[in-house]
C-alpha positions in Angstrom: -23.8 -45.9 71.5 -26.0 -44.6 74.4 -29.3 -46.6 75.1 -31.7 -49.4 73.4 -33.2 -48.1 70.1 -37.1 -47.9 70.3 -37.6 -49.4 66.4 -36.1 -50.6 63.4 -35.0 -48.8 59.7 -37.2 -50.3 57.0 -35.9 -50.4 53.9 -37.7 -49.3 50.7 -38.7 -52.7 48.6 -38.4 -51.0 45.1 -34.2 -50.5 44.8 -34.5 -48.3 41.9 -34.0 -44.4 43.1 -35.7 -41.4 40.9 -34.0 -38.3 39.5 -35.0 -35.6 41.9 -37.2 -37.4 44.2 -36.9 -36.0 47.5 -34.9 -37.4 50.3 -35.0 -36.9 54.3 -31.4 -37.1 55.8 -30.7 -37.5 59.6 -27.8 -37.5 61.3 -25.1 -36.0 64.3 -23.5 -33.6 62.3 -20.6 -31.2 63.8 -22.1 -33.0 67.1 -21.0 -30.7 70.0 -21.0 -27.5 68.0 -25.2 -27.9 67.1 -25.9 -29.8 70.0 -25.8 -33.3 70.5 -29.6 -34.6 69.2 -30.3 -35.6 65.9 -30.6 -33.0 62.9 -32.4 -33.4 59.8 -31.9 -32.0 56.1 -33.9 -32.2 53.1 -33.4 -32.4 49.6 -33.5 -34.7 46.2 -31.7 -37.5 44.2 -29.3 -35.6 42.2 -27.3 -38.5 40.3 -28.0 -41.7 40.5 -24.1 -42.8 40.4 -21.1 -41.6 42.6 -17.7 -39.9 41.6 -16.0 -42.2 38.5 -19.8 -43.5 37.5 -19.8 -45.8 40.8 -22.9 -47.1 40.0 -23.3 -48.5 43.8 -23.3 -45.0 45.0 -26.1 -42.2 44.5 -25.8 -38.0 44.8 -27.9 -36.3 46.5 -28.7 -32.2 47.7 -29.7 -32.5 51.4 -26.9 -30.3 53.3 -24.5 -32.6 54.9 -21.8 -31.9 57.4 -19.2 -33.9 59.4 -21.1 -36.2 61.5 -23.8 -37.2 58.9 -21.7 -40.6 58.0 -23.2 -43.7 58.4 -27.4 -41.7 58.6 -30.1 -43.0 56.9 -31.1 -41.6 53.5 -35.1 -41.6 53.8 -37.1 -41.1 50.8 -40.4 -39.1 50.9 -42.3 -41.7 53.0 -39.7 -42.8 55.3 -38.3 -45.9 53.7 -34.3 -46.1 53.5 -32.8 -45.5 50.4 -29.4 -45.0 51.3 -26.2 -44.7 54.0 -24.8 -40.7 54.0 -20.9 -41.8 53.0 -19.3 -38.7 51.8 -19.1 -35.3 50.8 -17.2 -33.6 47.6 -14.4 -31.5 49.3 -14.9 -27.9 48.8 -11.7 -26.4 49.4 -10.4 -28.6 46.5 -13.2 -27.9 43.8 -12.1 -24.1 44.5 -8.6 -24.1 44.3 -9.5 -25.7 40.9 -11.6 -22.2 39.9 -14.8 -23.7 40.2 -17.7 -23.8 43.3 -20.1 -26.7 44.4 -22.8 -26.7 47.5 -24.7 -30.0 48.4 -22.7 -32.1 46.5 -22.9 -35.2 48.5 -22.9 -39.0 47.9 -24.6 -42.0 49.5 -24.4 -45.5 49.5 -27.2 -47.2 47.9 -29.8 -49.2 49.7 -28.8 -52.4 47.7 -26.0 -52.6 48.6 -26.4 -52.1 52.1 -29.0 -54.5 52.2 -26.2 -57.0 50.7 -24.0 -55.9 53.5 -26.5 -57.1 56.0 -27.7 -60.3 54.5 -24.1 -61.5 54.2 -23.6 -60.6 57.8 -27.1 -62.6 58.7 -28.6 -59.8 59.5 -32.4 -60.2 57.5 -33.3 -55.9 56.5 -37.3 -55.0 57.0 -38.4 -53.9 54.2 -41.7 -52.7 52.5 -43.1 -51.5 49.5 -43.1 -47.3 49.2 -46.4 -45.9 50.7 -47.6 -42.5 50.2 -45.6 -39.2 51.3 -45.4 -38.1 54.7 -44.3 -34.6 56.0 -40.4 -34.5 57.3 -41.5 -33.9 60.5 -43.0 -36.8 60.8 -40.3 -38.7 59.2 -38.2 -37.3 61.6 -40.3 -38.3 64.1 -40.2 -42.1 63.5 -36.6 -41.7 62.7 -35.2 -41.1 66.2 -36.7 -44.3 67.0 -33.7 -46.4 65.3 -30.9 -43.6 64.5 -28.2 -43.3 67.6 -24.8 -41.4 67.3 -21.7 -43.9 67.0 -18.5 -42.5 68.8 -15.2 -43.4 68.4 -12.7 -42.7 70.8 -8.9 -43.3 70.4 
């Protein structure tokens, strides 16, 4: 990673995510190609389990790309919902006959939060405040998201 990071993700306190609430994604997708700062997506909570009923993953709509792994899943006032982990594979739902956009998966905040107490890491977190506009989720955002490269 390149630099110190200027704050820390909060997570949201209440671990129970809404059908269609809206959602803030950030990320490095197709980093090189659309320049190499952040981008940021929008959309909702579309499922509120993963592929096979995975109950510790949740679907959502914000457009995704290659690059996106590992971003923060915001909801509408900032707070982390989720980890961006994946992305149902187009060319595969189409050689099948059928067609799907958006149609990507997260890994819940719970679980993350797990991830980081077992690793003694203790996750901020706060209770869900009002709505903000994406830009200024965005905003605050860049002050604890960085690109992760891995070179082999």
């Amino acid at each position: 990673t390149d630099g110190e990071l200027e704050s820390v993700a909060v997570f949201r306190d209440d671990l129970n995510l809404h059908l269609g609430e809206d959602v803030v994604v950030l990320g490095f997708p197709l980093q090189g190609l659309l320049g190499s700062g952040p981008q940021v997506s929008a959309g909702n909570v579309s499922g509120l389990c993963g592929l096979g009923d995975d109950s510790s993953r949740m679907q959502f709509t914000a457009p995704i790309a290659s690059g996106n792994s590992g971003g923060p899943i915001l909801d509408s006032g900032g707070l982390v919902i989720g980890l961006v982990c994946a992305s149902l594979n187009h060319d595969h739902i189409r050689q099948g006959g059928g067609a799907a956009e958006n149609v990507n998966f997260g890994v819940k905040a719970a679980l993350v939060r797990t991830f980081l107490s077992t690793a003694g890491v203790s996750p901020s977190v706060r209770a869900a405040g009002s709505s903000r506009p994406r830009a200024e989720i965005a905003r605050a955002a860049r002050g604890f998201i960085c690109s992760v490269r891995c070179e082999g």
